[in-house]
N, C-alpha and C positions, 0 to 999 in steps of 0.2 A: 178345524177351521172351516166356515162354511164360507161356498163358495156364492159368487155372483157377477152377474153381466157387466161389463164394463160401458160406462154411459160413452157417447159418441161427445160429451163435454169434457170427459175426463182423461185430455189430454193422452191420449193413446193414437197412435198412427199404424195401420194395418199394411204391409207388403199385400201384392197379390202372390197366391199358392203359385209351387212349383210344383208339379209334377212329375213324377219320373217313376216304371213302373212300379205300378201300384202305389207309394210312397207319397205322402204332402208334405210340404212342408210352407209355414207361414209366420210370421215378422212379425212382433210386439213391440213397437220403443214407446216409452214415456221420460219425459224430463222430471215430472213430478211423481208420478206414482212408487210405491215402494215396490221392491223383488217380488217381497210376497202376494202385495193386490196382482200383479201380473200373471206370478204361475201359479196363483190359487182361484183362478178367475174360470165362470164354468164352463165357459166354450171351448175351454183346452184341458174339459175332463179326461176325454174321450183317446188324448194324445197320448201315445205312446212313448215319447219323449219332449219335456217340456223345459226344452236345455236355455240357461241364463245367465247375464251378465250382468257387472253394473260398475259405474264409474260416477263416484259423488266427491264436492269438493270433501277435503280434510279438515278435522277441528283442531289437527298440528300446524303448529305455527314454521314456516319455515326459514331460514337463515338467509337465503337471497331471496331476490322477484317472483321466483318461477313457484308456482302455486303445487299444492300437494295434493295427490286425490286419493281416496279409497277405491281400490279394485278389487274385485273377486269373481267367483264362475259358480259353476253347477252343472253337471253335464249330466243329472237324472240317467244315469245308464248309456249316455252316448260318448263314449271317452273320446277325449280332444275338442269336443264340440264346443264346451265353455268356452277354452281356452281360444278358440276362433273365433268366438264373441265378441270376447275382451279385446282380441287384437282392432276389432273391428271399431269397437268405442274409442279407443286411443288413436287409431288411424284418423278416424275422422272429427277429433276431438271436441267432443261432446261430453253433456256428463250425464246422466240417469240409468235407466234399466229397462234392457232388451230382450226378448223372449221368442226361444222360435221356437213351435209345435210341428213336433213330425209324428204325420199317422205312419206308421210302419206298415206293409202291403205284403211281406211275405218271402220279399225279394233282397237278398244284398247289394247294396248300392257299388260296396268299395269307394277309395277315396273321392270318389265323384262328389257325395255328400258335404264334403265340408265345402261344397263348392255353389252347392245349394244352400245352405248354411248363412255363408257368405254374404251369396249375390242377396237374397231376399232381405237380409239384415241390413244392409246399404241401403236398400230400396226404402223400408221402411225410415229408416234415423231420414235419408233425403226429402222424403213425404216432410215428414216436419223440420225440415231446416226450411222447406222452400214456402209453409206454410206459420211460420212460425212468426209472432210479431217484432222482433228481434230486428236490427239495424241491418240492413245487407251487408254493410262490410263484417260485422259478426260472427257474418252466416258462412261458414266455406264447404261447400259442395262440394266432393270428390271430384278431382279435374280429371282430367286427360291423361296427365303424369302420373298423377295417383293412381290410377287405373289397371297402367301400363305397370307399375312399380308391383300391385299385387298379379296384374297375371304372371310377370317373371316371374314369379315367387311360386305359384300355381302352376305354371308351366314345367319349373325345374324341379316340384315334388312327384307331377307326372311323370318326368323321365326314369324319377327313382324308380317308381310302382311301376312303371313298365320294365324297368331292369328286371327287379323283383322277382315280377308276373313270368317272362320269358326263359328266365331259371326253373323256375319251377315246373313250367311247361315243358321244357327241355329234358329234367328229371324224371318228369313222369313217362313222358317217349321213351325214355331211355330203360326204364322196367318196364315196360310195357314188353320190349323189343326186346330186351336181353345185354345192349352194347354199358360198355365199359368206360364211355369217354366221358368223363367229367367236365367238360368246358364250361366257363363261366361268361356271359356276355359283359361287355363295355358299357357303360353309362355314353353318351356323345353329350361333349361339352357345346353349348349353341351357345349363341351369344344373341339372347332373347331381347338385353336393351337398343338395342340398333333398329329394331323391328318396328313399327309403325302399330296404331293401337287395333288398329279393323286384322291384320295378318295374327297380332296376339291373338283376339278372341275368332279369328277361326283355324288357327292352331289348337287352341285349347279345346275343340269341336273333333277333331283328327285327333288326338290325342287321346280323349274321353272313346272315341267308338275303337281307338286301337288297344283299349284297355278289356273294352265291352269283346272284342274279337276273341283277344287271350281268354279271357276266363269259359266263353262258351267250349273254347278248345282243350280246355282243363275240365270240363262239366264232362265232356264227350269222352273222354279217356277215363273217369272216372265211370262212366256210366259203363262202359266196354269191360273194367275190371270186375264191376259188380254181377257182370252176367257170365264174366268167367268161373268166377267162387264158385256159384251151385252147380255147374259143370265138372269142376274139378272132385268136388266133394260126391256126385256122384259114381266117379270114375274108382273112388276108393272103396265106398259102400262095396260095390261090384266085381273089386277084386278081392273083397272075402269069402273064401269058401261055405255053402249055405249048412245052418245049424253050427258052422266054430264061433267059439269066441273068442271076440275082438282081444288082444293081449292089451298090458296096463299102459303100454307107450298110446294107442290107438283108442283107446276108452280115456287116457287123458286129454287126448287131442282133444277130441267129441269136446268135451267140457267146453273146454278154454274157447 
């Protein structure tokens, strides 16, 4: 399928890029356009992941009032990504197809991204809701509540990945070091809807760099094992007497 620019009449609404290192990522909604003109469009050749949703009415008839819509995803190689899309269209109840582009930069994000994901894909569907010729009362903007309803939600998949994270950290000290003690951490249950929306989103700020903390501390232990290997491996070479040969236990090792 060949690809092509999307005209600034064709109904398309751009987020501005997120950046996060190295990493972009950027917003596609359209009401009208299809999946495909979206993520076959050539300014998001270049992307590394061209993850999609989309929410159109149904051509099923349905038995009460409440209207029927076609849903689906595509997460192009970014698992879960779609499916954050989708929630995203339903949340804000809209119908057509959204598109986010992420250049990938070399770096793992961890669950941060779906967080970028997110925020940019809002940004974008709200560009045209507040743009759109549509009656205002039609139009509903993600409020206050709504907000506050996804950061709880965002906040308390943080807690997990920090549980997660802190295990595993723990683990790795523990061979590192040599101790025995298996202890597992507690999740701490907060009670994030009580909180006001400005403490959400800079909780969610402490949270994101206490993730960022763990993993460098997990980079650093891993990096300390790696400079023990050739260490150890030399320490055997050296304890073989010069011209024997290595017996089949110690020539198998080498291999493996």
């Amino acid at each position: 399928m060949s690809k092509r620019a999307l005209s600034p009449a064709s109904d398309v609404y751009t987020s501005s890029s997120i950046d996060d290192r190295s990493s972009r990522f950027i917003a596609y909604f359209s009401s009208q356009l299809s999946v495909q003109d979206l993520q076959n469009d050539r300014d998001l050749a270049t992307a590394t992941h061209r993850i999609v949703a989309w929410r159109k009415p149904s051509v099923q008839r349905s038995l009460s009032t409440q209207p029927i819509y076609d849903t689906g995803h595509d997460d192009d190689g970014e698992k879960y990504g779609g499916k954050t899309l989708e929630k995203v269209l339903v949340a804000a109840n809209v119908t057509g197809a959204i598109v986010v582009a992420r250049w990938y930069g070399g770096v793992l994000l961890g669950p941060v991204r779906f967080d970028h994901i997110r925020n940019c894909a809002i940004e974008a569907i709200n560009k045209w809701k507040m743009r759109s010729a549509r009656p205002a009362k039609q139009i509903k903007v993600l409020d206050d509540s709504q907000q506050r309803e996804s950061l709880t939600a965002v906040l308390e998949e943080r807690d997990q990945s920090i549980s997660v994270l802190r295990d595993l950290l723990a683990q790795k000290k523990r061979t590192a070091s040599g101790s025995q003690n298996d202890g597992k951490s507690n999740v701490k249950q907060s009670d994030y809807g009580r909180l006001p929306l400005a403490a959400l989103q800079k909780l969610e700020h402490v949270r994101d760099a206490t993730i960022g903390w763990i993993l460098k501390e997990i980079e650093k232990i891993e990096r300390a094992e790696a400079v023990k290997e050739p260490d150890s491996l030399t320490v055997k070479q050296a304890s073989i007497p010069e011209g024997a040969e290595p017996n089949a236990g110690t020539a198998s090792s080498a291999e493996t």
